[in-house]
C-alpha positions in Angstrom: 0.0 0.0 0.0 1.7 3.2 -1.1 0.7 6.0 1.1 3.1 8.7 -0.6 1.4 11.0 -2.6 3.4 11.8 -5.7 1.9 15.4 -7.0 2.4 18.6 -8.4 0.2 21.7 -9.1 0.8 23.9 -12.3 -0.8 27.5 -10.9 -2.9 29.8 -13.2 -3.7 27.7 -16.1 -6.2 28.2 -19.2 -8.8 26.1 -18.0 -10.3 26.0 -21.0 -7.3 25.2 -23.6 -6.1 22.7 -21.0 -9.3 20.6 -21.6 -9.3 21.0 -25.1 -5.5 19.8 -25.0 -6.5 16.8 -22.9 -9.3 16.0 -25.2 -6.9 15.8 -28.2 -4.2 13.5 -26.4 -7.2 11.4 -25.4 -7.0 11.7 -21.9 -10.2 10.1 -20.5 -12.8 12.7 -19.0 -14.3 11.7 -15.8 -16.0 14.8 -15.5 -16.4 17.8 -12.9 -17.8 18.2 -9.9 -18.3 20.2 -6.8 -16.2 18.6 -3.6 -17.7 19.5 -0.3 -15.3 19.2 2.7 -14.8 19.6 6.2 -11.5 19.7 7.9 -10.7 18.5 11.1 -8.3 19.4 13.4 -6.5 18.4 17.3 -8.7 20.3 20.0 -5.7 22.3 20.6 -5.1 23.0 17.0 -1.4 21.4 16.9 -1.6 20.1 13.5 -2.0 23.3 11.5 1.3 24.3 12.6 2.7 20.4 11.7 0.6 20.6 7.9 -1.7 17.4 9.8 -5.9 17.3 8.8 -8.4 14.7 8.3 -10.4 15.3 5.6 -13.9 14.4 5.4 -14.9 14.8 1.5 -18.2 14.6 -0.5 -18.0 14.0 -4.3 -21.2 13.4 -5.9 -22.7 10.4 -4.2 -19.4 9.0 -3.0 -18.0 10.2 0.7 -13.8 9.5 1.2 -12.2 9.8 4.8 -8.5 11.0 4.8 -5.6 11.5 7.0 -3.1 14.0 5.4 0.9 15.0 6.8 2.7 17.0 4.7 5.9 16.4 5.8 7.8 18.6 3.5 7.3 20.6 0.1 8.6 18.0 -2.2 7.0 16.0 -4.9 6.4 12.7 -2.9 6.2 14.9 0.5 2.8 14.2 1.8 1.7 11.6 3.8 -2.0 10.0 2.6 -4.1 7.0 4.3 -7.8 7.4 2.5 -10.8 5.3 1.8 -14.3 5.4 0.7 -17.0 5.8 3.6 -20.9 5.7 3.5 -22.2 8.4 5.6 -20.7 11.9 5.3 -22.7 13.4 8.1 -22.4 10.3 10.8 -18.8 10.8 10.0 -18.5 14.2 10.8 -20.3 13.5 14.0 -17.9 10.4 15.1 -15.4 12.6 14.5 -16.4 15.3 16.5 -17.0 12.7 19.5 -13.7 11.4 19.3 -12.2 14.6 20.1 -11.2 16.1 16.5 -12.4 19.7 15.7 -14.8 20.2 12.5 -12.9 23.1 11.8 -13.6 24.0 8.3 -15.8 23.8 5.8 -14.4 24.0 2.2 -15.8 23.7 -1.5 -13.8 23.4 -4.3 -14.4 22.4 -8.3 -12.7 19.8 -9.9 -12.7 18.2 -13.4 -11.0 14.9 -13.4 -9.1 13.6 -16.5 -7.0 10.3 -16.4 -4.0 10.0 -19.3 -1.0 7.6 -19.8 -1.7 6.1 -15.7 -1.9 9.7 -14.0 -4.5 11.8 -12.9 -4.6 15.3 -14.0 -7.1 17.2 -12.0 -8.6 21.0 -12.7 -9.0 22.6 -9.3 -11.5 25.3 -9.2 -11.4 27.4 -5.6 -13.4 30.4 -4.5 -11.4 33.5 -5.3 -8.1 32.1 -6.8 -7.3 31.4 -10.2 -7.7 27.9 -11.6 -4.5 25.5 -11.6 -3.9 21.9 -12.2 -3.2 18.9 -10.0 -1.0 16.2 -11.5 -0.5 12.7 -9.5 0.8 9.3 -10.4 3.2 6.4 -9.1 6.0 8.3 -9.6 8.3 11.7 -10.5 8.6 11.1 -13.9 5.2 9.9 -14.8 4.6 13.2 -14.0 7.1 14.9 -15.8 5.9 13.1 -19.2 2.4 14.1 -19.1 3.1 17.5 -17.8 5.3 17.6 -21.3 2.8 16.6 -23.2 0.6 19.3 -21.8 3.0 21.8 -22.8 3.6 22.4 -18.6 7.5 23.7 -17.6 8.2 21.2 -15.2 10.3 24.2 -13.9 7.1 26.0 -12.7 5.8 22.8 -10.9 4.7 23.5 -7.2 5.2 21.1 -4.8 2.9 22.7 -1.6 0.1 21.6 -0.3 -3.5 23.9 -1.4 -3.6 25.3 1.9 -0.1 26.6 1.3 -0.8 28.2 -2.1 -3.8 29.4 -0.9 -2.3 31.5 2.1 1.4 32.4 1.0 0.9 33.0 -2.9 -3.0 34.2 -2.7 -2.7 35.6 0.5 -6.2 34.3 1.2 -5.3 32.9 5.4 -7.6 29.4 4.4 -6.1 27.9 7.6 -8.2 30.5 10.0 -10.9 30.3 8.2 -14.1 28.2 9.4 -15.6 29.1 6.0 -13.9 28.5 2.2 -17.0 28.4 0.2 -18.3 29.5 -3.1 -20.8 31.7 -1.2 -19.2 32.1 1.5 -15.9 32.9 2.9 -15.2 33.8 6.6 
């Protein structure tokens, strides 16, 4: 079980000639969709400062449960255990009882392509420019289809959303209770 996530983001893209580019390599579309999330944190919020968060996450009809670390700003530098669960609001409650703090709630867009074994997705946030989420089995899988998209592997980013959000948007996401498209506080 490989719980490294191998991933890169590729910031303020052209959302629209990116699909069309995908469409000609024959990437397959797996559409887009609106992710609803809630963030948890430790009661004494400890694990904003060490990049730590479960991640409770609606997509459509499916609900995932996630641990994340992001032990360092690297390609392969984030820690991942996650896995499909069947109630999104029994969750959130069990996780609440068992001491971890619902802290945020979070909405983001995301269209979902799949080419040559790697998932490209299209991130879509409130009040930041979209950018593109590359992730496979490994560092040059995700250097080849970043070529093929015409992406300078040069201009990769290796932080975590929260990061970019905060340091290059200067939006402070981790503060927030609130991250939505109608509504951000």
């Amino acid at each position: 079980m490989n719980t490294k996530e191998i991933e890169c983001r590729f910031l303020e893209i052209d959302k629209e000639a990116l699909v069309k580019k995908l469409f000609e390599l024959g990437a397959v579309d797996h559409g887009e969709t609106m992710l609803e999330e809630t963030i948890c944190y430790d009661p004494e919020l400890k694990w904003l400062d060490e990049q730590k968060f479960v991640r409770l996450r609606k997509t459509g009809d499916k609900t995932h449960l996630a641990y994340k670390h992001h032990q360092e700003h690297s390609v392969d530098g984030a820690y991942e255990i996650e896995f499909e669960i069947g109630d999104y609001e029994k969750a959130e409650l069990l996780l609440e009882k068992i001491g971890l703090l619902p802290y945020r709630h979070q909405q983001k867009k995301r269209h979902t392509f799949q080419l040559n074994g790697v998932t490209v997705d299209i991130d879509t946030w409130p009040q930041i420019p979209a950018y593109v989420e590359i992730e496979g089995e490994s560092e040059s899988a995700l250097k080849k289809v970043a070529d093929l998209l015409g992406l300078n592997w040069e201009t990769a980013n290796f932080h975590n959303a929260r990061f970019v959000i905060e340091n290059i948007y200067k939006i402070p996401v981790g503060t927030l209770r609130w991250f939505t498209f109608e509504r951000v506080e």
